[in-house]
C-alpha positions in Angstrom: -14.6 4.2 11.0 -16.5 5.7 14.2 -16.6 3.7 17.8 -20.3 4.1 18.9 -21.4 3.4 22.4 -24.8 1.9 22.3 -26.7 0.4 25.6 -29.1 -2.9 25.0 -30.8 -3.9 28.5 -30.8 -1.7 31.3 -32.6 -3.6 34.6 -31.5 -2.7 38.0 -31.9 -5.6 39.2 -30.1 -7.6 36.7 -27.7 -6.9 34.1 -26.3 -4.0 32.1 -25.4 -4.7 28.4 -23.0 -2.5 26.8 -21.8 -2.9 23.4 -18.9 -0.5 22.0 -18.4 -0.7 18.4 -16.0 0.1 16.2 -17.7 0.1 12.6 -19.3 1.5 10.0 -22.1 3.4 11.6 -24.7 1.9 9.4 -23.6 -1.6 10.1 -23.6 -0.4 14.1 -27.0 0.8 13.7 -28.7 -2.4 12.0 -26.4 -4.7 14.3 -27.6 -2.8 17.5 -31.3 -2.6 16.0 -31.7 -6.8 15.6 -29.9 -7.6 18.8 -32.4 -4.7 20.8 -34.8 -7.2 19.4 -33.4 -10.6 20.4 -32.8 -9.2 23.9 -36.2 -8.3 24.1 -37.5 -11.4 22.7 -35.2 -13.5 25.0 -36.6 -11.4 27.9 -40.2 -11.8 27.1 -39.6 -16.0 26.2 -37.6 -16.4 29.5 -38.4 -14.0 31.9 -34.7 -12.7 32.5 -32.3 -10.5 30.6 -30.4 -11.9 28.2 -26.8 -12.8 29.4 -23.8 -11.6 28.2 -22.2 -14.6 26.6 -25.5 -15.4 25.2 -25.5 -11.7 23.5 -21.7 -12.2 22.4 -22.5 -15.2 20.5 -25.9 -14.2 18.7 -23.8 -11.2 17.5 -20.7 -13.6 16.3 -23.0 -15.9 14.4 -24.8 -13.0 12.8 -21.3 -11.4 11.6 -20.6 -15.3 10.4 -23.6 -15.5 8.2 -22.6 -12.5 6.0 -19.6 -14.1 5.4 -21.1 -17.3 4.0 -22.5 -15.8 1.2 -21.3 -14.0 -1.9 -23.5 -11.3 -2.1 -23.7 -10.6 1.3 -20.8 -7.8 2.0 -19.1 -8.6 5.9 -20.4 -6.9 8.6 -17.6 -3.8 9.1 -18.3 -4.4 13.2 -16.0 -5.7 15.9 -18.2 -5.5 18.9 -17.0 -5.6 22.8 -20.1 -6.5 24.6 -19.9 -5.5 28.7 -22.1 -6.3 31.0 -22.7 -7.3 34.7 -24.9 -10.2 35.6 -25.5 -11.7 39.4 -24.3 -15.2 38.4 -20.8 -14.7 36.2 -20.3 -10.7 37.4 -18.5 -8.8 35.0 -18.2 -10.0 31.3 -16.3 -8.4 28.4 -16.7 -10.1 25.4 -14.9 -9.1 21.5 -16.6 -10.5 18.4 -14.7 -9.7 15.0 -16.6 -9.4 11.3 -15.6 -13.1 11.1 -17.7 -14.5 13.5 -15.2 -15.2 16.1 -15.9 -13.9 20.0 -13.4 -14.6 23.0 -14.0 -13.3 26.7 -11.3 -11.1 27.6 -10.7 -9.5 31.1 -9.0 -6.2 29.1 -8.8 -6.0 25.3 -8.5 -3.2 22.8 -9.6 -2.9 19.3 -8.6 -0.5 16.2 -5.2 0.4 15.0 -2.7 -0.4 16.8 -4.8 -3.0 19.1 -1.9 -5.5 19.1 -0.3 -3.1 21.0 -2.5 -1.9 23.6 -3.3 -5.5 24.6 0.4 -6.1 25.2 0.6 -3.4 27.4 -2.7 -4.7 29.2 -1.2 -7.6 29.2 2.1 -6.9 31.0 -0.1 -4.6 33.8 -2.6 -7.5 34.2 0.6 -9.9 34.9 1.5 -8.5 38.2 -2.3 -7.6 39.9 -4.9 -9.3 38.0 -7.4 -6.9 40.6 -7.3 -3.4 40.2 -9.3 -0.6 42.0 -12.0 1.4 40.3 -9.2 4.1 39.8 -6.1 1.8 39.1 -8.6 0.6 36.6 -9.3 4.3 34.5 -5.8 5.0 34.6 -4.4 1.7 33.5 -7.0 2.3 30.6 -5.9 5.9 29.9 -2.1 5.0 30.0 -2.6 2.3 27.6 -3.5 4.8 25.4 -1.1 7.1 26.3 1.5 4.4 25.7 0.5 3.2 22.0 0.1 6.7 21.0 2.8 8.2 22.2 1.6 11.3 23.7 0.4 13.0 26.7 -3.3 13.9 26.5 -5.1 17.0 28.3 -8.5 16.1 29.4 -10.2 18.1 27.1 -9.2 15.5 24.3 -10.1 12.2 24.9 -13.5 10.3 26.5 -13.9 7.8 29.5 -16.8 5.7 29.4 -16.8 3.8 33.0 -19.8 1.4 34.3 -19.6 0.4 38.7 -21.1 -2.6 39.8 -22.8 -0.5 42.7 -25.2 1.4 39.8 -24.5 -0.1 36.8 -25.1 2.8 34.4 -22.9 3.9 31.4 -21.1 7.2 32.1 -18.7 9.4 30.8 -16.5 10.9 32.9 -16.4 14.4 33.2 -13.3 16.9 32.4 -12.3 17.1 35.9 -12.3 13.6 36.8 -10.3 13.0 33.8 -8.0 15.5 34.2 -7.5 13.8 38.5 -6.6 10.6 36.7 -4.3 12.4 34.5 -2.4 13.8 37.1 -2.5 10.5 39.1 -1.1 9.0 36.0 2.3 12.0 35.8 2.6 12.1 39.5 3.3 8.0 39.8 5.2 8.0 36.7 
């Protein structure tokens, strides 16, 4: 299994779709392909990016039909769909190989997922608003915490997206490694 970052819609002035996968790279790479071409299709039939719950569920009911039928093997997808739109701000959406999707405000997927979103859970409890960087570190510790182990910030990857540009990023070693720190010197 591979997680795969993949970006549908990009308008400035609209939304930003993001879609991280974790999969079977050839099921990412069809999945992405057809919903490319439903957002585009939406766009052109009503004038406006497709939104993100409307993106969520086209990709839920597409994993549902493959497991309707016999000789149609499940999709090996679970999707979380991001994106920013002007009339519901930010969305993040999960859909599973069963056809299911649920909005989430912080979720996790892969092994040990159940985990992670506890610990989500309990941090999300106290503040349900975080800062840009409460928000990284919160992410980075929740890996930290269902791992078990202190990373350097030449081994793992931060994808963020800010509602001021609203374009994918990684963040670079340095950044990570400030966010790393933050995270040692608070606990």
């Amino acid at each position: 299994l591979q997680i795969t970052v993949f970006t549908y819609t990009h308008s400035f002035c609209c939304s930003l779709i993001l879609d991280i996968l974790f999969c079977f790279p050839a099921d990412a790479r069809s999945l992405v392909s057809q919903a490319r071409n439903e957002a585009a299709e939406f766009r052109k039939k009503w004038g406006y990016e497709m939104p993100v719950d409307v993106l969520a569920k086209w990709i839920a009911d597409k994993a549902q039909i493959y497991t309707q039928h016999a000789y149609m093997r499940p999709l090996g997808v679970v999707a979380m769909v991001l994106g920013y739109d002007e009339e519901k701000n930010a969305q993040l959406f999960k859909c599973d190989p069963a056809g299911h999707f649920f909005g989430h405000k912080a979720t996790s997927a892969g092994l040990k997922e159940q985990e992670a979103i506890n610990f989500l859970e309990k941090k999300m409890k106290d503040s349900p608003q975080f800062s840009y960087d409460e928000t990284v570190q919160i992410a980075i510790s929740a890996l930290q915490s269902v791992l078990q182990e202190d990373f350097k910030a030449t081994e793992i990857e931060v994808g963020v997206v800010r509602k001021e540009d609203r374009v994918f990023r990684s963040l670079t070693t340095e950044e990570i490694d400030q966010h790393l720190t933050a995270i040692s010197e608070r606990d």
